[in-house]
GURO-982456 format. One record per atom (N, C-alpha, C): chain; z, x, y; atom name. Coordinates in Angstrom, 3 decimals. Atoms other than C-alpha are relative to their C-alpha. Layout:
<rs>
   chain         pz         px         py   name
       A          Z          X          Y     CA
...
</rs>
This chain:
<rs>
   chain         pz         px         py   name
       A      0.000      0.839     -1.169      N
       A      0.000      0.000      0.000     CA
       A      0.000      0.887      1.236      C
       A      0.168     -1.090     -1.417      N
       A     -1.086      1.707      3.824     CA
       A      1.039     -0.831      0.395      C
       A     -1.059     -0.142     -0.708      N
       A      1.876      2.288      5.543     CA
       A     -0.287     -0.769      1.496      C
       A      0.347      0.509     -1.497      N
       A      1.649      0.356      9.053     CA
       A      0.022      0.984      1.360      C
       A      0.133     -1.210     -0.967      N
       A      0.715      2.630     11.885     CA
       A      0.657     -0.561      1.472      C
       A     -0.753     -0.003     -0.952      N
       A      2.913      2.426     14.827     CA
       A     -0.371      0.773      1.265      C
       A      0.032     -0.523     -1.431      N
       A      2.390      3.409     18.850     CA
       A      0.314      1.363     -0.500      C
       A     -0.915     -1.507     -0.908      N
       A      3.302      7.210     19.889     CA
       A      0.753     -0.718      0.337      C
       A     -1.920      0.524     -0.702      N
       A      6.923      7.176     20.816     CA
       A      0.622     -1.436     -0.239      C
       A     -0.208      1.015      0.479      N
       A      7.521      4.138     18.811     CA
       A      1.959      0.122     -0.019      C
       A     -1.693      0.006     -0.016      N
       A     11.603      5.281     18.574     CA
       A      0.017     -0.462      1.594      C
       A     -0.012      0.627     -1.353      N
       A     11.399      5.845     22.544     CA
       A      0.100     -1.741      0.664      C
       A      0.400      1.681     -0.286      N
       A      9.953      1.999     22.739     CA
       A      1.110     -0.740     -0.671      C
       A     -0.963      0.510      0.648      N
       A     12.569      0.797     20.263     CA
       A      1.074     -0.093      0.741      C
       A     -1.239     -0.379     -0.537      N
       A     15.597      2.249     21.738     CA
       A     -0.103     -0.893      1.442      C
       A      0.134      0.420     -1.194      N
       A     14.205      0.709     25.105     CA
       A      0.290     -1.632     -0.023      C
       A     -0.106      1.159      0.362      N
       A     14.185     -2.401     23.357     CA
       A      1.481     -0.888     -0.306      C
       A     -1.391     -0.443      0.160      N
       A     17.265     -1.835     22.501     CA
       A      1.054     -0.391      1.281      C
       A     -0.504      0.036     -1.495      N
       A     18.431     -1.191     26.235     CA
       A      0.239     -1.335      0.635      C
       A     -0.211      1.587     -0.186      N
       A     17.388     -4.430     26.830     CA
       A      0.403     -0.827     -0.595      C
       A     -0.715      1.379      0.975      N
       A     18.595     -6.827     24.315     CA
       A      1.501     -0.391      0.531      C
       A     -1.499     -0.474      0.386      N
       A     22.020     -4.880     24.691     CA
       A      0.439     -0.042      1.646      C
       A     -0.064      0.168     -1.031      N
       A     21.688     -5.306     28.624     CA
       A      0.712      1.247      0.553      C
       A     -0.264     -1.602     -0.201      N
       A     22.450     -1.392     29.164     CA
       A     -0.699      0.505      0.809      C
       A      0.830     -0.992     -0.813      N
       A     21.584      1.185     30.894     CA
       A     -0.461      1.360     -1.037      C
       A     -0.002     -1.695      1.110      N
       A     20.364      4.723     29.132     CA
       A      0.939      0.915      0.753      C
       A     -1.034     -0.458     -0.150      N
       A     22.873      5.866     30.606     CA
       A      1.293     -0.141     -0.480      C
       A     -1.569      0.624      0.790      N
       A     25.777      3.505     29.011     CA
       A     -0.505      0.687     -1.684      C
       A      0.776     -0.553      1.550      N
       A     23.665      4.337     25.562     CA
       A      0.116      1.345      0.112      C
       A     -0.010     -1.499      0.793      N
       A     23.683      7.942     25.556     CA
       A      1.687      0.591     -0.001      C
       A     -1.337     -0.018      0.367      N
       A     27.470      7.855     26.335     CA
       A      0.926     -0.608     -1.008      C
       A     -0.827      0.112      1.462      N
       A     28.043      5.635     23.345     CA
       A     -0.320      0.854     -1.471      C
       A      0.256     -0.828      1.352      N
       A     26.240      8.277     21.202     CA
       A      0.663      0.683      0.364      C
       A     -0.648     -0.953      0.077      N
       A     28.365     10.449     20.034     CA
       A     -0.020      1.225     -0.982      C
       A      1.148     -0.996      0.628      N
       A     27.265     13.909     18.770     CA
       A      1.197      0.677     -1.015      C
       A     -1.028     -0.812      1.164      N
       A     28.844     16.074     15.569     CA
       A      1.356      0.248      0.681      C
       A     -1.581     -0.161     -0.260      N
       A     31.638     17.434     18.003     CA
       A      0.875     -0.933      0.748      C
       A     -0.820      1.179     -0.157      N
       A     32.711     13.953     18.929     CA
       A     -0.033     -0.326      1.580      C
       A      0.276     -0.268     -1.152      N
       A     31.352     14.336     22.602     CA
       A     -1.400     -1.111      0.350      C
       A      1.568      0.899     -0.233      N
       A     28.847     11.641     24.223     CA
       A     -1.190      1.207      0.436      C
       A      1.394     -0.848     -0.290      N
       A     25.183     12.524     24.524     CA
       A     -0.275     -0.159      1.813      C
       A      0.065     -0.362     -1.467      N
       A     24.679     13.984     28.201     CA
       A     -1.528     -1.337      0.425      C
       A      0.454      1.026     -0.238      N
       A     22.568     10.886     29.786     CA
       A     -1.663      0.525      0.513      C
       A      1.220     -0.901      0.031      N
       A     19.724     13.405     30.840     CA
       A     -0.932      0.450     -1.190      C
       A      0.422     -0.263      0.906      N
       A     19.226     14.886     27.864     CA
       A     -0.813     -1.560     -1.082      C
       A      0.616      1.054      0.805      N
       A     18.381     10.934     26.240     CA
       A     -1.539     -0.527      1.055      C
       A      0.386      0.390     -0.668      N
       A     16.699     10.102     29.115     CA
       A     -1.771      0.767      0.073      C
       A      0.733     -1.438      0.573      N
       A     14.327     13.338     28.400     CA
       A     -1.048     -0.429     -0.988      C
       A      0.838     -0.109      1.330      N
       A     13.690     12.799     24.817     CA
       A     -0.661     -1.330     -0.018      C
       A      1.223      0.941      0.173      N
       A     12.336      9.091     25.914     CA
       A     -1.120     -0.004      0.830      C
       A      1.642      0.010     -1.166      N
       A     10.000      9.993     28.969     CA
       A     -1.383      0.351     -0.343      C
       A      2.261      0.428      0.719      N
       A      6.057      8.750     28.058     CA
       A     -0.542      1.820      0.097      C
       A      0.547     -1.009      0.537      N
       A      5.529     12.597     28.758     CA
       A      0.505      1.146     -0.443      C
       A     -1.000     -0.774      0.646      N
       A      7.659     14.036     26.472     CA
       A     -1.134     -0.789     -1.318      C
       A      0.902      0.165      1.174      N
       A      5.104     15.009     23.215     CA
       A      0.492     -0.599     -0.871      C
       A     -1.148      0.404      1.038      N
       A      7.767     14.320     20.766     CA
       A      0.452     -1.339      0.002      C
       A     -0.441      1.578     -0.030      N
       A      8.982     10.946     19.790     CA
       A      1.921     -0.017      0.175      C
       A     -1.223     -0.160      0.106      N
       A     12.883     10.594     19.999     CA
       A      0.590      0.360     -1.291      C
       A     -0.539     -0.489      1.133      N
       A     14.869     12.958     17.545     CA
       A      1.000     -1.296     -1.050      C
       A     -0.569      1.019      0.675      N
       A     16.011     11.053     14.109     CA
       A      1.324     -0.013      0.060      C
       A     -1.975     -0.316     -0.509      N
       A     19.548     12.470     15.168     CA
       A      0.192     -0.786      1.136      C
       A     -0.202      0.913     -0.915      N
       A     19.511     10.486     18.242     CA
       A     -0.024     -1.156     -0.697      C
       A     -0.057      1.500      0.660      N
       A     18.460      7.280     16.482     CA
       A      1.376      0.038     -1.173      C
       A     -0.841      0.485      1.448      N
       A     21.095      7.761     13.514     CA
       A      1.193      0.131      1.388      C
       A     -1.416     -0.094     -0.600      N
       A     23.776      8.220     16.793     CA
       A     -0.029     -0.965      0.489      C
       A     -0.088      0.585     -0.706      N
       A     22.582      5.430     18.328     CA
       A      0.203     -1.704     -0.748      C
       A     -0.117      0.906      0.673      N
       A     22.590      3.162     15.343     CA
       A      2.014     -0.176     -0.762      C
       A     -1.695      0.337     -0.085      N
       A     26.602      4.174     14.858     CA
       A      0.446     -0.351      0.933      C
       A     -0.499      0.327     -1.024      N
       A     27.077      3.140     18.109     CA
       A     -0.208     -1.492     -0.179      C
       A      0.795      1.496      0.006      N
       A     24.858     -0.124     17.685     CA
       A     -0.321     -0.560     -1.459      C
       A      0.146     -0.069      1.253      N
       A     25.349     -0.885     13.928     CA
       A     -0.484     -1.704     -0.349      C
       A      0.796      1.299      0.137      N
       A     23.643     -4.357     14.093     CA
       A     -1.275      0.448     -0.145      C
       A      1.430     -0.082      0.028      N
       A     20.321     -2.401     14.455     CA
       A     -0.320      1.138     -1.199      C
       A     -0.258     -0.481      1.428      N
       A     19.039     -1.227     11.314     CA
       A     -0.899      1.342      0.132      C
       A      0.036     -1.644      0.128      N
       A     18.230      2.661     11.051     CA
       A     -1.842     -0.150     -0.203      C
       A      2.234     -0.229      0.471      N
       A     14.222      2.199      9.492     CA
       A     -0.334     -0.676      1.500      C
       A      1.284      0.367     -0.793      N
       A     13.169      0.116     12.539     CA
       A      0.487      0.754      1.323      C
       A     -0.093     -0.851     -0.924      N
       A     14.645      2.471     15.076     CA
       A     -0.774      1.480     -0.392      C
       A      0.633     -0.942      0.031      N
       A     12.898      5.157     13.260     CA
       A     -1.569     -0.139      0.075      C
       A      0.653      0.356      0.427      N
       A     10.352      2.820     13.287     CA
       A     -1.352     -0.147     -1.558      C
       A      1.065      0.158      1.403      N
       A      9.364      2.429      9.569     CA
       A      0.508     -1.395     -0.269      C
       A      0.292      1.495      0.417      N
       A     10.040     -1.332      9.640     CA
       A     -0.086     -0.339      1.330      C
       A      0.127      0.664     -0.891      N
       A      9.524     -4.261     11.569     CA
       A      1.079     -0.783      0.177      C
       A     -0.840      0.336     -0.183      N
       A     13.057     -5.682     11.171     CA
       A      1.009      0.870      0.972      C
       A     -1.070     -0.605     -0.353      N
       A     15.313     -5.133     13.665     CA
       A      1.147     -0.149     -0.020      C
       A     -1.691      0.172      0.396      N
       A     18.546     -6.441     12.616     CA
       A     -0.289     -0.045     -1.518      C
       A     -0.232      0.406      1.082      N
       A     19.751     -7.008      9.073     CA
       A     -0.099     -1.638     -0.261      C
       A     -0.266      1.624     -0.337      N
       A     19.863    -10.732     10.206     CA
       A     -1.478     -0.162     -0.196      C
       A      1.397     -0.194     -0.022      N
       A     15.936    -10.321     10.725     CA
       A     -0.605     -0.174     -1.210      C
       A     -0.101     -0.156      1.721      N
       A     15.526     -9.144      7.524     CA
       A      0.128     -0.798     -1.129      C
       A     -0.185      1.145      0.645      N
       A     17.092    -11.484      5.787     CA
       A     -0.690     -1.520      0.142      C
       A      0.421      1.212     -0.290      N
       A     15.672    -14.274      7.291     CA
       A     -1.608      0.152     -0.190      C
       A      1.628      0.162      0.453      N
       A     12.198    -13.220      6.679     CA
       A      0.124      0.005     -1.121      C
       A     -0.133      0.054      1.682      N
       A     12.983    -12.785      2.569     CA
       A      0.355     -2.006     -0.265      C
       A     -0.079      1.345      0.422      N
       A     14.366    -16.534      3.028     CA
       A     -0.872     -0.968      0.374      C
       A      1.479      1.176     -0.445      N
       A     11.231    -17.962      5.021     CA
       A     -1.037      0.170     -0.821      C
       A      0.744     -0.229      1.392      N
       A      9.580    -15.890      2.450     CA
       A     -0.304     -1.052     -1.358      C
       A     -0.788      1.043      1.345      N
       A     11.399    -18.139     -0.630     CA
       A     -0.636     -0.955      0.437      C
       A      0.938      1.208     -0.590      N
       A     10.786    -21.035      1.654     CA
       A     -1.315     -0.240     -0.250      C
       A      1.166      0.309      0.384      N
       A      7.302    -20.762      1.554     CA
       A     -0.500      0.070     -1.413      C
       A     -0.130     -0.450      1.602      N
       A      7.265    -19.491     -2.465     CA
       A      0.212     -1.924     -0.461      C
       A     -0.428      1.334      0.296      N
       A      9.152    -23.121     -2.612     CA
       A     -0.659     -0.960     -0.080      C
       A      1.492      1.261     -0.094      N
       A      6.636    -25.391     -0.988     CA
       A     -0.615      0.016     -0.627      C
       A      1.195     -0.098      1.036      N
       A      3.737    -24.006     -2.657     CA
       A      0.455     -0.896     -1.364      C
       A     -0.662      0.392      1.165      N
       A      5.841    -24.743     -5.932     CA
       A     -0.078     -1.321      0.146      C
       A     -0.209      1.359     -0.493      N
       A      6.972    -27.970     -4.739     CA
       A     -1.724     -0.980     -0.050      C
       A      1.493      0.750     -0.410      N
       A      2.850    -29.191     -3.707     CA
       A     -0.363      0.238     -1.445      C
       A      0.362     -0.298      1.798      N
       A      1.796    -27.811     -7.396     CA
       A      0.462     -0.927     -0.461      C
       A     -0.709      0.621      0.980      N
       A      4.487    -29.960     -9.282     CA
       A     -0.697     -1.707      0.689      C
       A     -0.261      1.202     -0.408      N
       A      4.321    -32.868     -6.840     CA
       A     -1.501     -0.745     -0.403      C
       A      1.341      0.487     -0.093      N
       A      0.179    -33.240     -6.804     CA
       A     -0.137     -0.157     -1.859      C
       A      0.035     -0.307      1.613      N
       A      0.526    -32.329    -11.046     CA
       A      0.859     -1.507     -0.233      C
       A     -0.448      1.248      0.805      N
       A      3.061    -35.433    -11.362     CA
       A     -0.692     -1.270      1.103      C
       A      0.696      1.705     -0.607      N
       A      0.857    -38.108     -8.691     CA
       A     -0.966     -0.245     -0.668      C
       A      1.813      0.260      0.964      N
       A     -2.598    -37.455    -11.044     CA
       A      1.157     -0.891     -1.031      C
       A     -0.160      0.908      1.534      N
       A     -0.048    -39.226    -13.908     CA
       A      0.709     -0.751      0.822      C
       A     -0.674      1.674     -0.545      N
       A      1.662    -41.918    -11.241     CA
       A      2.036      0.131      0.010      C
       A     -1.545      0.001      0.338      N
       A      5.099    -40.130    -11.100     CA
       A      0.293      0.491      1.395      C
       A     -0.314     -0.487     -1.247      N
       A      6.907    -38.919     -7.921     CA
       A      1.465      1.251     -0.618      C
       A     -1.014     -0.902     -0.034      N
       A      9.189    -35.986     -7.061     CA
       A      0.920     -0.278      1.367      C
       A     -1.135      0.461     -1.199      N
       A     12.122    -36.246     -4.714     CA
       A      1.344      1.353     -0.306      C
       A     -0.809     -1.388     -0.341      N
       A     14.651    -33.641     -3.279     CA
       A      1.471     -0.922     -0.025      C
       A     -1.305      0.610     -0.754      N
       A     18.524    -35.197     -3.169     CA
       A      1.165      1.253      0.081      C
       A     -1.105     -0.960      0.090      N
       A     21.297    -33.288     -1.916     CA
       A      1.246     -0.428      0.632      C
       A     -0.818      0.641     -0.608      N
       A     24.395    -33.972     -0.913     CA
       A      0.948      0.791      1.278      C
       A     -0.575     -1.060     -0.947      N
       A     25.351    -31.424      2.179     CA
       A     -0.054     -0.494      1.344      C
       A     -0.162      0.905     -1.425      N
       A     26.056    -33.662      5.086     CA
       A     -0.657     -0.108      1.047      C
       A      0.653     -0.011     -0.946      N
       A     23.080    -34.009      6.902     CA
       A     -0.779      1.489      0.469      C
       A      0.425     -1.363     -0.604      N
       A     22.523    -30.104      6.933     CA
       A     -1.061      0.352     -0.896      C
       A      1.512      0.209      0.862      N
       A     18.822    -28.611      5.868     CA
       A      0.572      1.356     -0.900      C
       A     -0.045     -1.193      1.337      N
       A     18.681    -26.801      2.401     CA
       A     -0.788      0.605     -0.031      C
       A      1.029     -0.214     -0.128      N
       A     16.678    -24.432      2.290     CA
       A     -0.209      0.493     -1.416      C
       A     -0.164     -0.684      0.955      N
       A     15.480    -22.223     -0.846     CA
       A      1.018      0.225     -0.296      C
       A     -0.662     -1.064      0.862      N
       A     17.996    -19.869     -0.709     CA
       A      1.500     -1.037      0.146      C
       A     -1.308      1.107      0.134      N
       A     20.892    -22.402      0.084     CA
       A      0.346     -0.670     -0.868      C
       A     -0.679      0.682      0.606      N
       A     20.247    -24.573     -2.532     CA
       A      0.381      0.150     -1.407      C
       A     -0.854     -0.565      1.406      N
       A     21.460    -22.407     -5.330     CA
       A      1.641     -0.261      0.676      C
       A     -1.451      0.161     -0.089      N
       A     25.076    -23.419     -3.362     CA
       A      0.230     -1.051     -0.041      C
       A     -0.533      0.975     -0.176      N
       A     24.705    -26.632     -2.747     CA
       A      0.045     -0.866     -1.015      C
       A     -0.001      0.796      1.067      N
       A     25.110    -29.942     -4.616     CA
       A     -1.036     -0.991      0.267      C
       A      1.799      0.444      0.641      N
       A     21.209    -30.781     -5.607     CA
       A     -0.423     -0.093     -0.596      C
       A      0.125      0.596      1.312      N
       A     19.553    -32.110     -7.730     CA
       A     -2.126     -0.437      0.172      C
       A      1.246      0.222     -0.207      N
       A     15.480    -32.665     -8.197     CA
       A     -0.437     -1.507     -1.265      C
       A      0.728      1.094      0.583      N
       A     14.075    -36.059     -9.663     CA
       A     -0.939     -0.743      0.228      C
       A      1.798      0.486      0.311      N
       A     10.819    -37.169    -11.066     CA
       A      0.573     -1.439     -0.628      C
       A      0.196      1.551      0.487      N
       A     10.156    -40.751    -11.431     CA
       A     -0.770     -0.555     -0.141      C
       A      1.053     -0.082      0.690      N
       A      7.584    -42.499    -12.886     CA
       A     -0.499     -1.456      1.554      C
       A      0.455      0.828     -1.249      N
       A      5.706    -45.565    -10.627     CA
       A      0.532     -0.790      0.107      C
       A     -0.777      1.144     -0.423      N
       A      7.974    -47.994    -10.993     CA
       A      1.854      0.368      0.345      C
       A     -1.314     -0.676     -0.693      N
       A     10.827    -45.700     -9.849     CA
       A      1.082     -0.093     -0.705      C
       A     -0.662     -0.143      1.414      N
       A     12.325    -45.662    -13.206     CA
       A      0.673      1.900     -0.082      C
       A     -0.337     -1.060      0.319      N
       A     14.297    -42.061    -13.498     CA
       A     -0.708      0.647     -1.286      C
       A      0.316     -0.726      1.347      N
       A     12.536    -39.411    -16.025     CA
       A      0.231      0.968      0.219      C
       A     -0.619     -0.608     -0.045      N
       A     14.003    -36.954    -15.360     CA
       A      0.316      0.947      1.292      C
       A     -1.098     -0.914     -0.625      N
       A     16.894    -34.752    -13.619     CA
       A      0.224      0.830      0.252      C
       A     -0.575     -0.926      0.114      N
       A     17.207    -31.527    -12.630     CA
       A      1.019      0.550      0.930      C
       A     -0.493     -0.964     -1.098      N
       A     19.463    -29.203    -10.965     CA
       A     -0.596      1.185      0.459      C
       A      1.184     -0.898     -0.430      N
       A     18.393    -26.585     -8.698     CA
       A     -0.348      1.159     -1.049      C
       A      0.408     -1.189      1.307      N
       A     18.490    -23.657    -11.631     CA
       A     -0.864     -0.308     -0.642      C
       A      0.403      0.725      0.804      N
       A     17.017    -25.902    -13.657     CA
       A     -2.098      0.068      0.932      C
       A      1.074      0.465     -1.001      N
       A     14.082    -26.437    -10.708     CA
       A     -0.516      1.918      0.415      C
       A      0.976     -1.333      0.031      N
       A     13.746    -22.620    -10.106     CA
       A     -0.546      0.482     -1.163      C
       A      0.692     -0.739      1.120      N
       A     13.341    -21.656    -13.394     CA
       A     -1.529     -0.626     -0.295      C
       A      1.626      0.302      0.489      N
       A     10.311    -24.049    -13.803     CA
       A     -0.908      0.149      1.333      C
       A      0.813     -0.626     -0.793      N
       A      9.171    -22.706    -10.303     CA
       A     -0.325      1.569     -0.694      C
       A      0.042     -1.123      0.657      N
       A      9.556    -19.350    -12.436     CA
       A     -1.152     -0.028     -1.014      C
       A      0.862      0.240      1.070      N
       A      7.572    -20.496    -15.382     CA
       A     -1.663     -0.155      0.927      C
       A      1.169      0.324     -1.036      N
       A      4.726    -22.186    -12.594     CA
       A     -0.455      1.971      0.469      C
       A      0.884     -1.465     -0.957      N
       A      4.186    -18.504    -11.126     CA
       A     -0.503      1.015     -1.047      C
       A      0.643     -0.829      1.049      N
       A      4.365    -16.784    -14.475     CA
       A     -1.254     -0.044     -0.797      C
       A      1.103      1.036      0.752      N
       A      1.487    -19.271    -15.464     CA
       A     -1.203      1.069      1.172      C
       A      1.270     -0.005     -0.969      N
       A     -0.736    -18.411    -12.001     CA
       A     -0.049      1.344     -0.051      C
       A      0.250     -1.549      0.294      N
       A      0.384    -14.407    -12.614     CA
       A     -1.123      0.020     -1.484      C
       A      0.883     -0.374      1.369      N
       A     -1.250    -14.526    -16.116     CA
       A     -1.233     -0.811     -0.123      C
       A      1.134      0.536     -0.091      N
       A     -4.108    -16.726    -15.336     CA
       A     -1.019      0.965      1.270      C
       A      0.000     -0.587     -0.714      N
       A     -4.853    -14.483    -12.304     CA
       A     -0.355      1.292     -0.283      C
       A      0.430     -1.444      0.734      N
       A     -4.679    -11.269    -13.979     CA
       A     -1.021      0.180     -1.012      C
       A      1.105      0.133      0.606      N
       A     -6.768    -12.526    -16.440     CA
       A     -1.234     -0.046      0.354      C
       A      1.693     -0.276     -0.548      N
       A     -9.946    -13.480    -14.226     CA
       A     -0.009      1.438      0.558      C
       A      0.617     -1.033     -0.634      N
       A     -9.308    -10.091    -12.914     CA
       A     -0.093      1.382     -0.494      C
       A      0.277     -0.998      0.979      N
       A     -9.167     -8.511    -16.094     CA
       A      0.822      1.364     -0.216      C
       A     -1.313     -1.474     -0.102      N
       A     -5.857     -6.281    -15.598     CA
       A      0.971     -0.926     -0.879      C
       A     -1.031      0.178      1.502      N
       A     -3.315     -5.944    -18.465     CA
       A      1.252      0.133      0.774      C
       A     -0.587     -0.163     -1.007      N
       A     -0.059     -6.559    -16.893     CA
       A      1.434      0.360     -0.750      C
</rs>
């Protein structure tokens, strides 16, 4: 997989980004880094290693001082090798991720049981609040198919509902690999 190519002085730009979120100055920032002998970073010297004509991008020793100072921001996208900048970030793209993994799943099963006259339905019981994927391995949910006259056929719980989203993908992996003729 190609690596994503990033600006020149992509730390510089970060850290700036940084500045701002955190409503700072580079001056308050290089006094909360604090260097091996336990001494803030002189406000010149940061100020230096981010100016547009300064060849160099900002040292990874600055970013790892500036991420103990600022430990909400996660170390790869100040060195810029990701595009998350919090851990919060992060996470929330793996669960919009799921989310979408879900739907798909969900439109498959649902369009697979209307060709035979059955319906699918989501119930949960979490007071009005939205479930999402990754939530509703906590909550108390439940998935039921019913036929056209809204007769129950069956029940599941959510385990029960990922695993046959599990089975559904293992189906479209091995049908998939097959037209494309790789042994997997």
């Amino acid at each position: 997989m190609k690596k994503k190519s990033f600006p020149k002085n992509i730390r510089a730009s970060r850290i700036q980004t940084l500045i701002d979120r955190e409503n700072i100055t580079r001056k308050e920032l290089a006094l909360s880094m604090i260097n091996a002998k336990g001494n803030p970073i002189d406000p010149q010297n940061l100020s230096r290693a981010m100016s547009d004509d300064n060849e160099k991008d900002v040292s990874e020793k600055y970013c790892r001082m500036i991420q103990k100072a600022y430990p909400e921001y996660r170390i790869d996208w100040l060195l810029g090798d990701s595009e998350y900048m919090t851990y919060s970030d992060e996470f929330i793209n793996k669960v919009n991720f799921e989310d979408i993994i879900a739907d798909s799943m969900w439109a498959i099963i649902e369009k697979s049981l209307k060709k035979n006259g059955m319906s699918l339905k989501f119930v949960h019981k979490n007071n009005g609040m939205h479930v999402d994927s990754f939530t509703r391995r906590f909550v108390d949910c439940w998935y039921e198919i019913k036929d056209n006259q809204d007769k129950l056929v069956l029940k599941m719980d959510s385990k029960e509902m990922i695993s046959l989203e599990e089975e559904i993908q293992d189906f479209v992996d091995f049908i998939l690999f097959k037209r494309l003729n790789i042994t997997k």
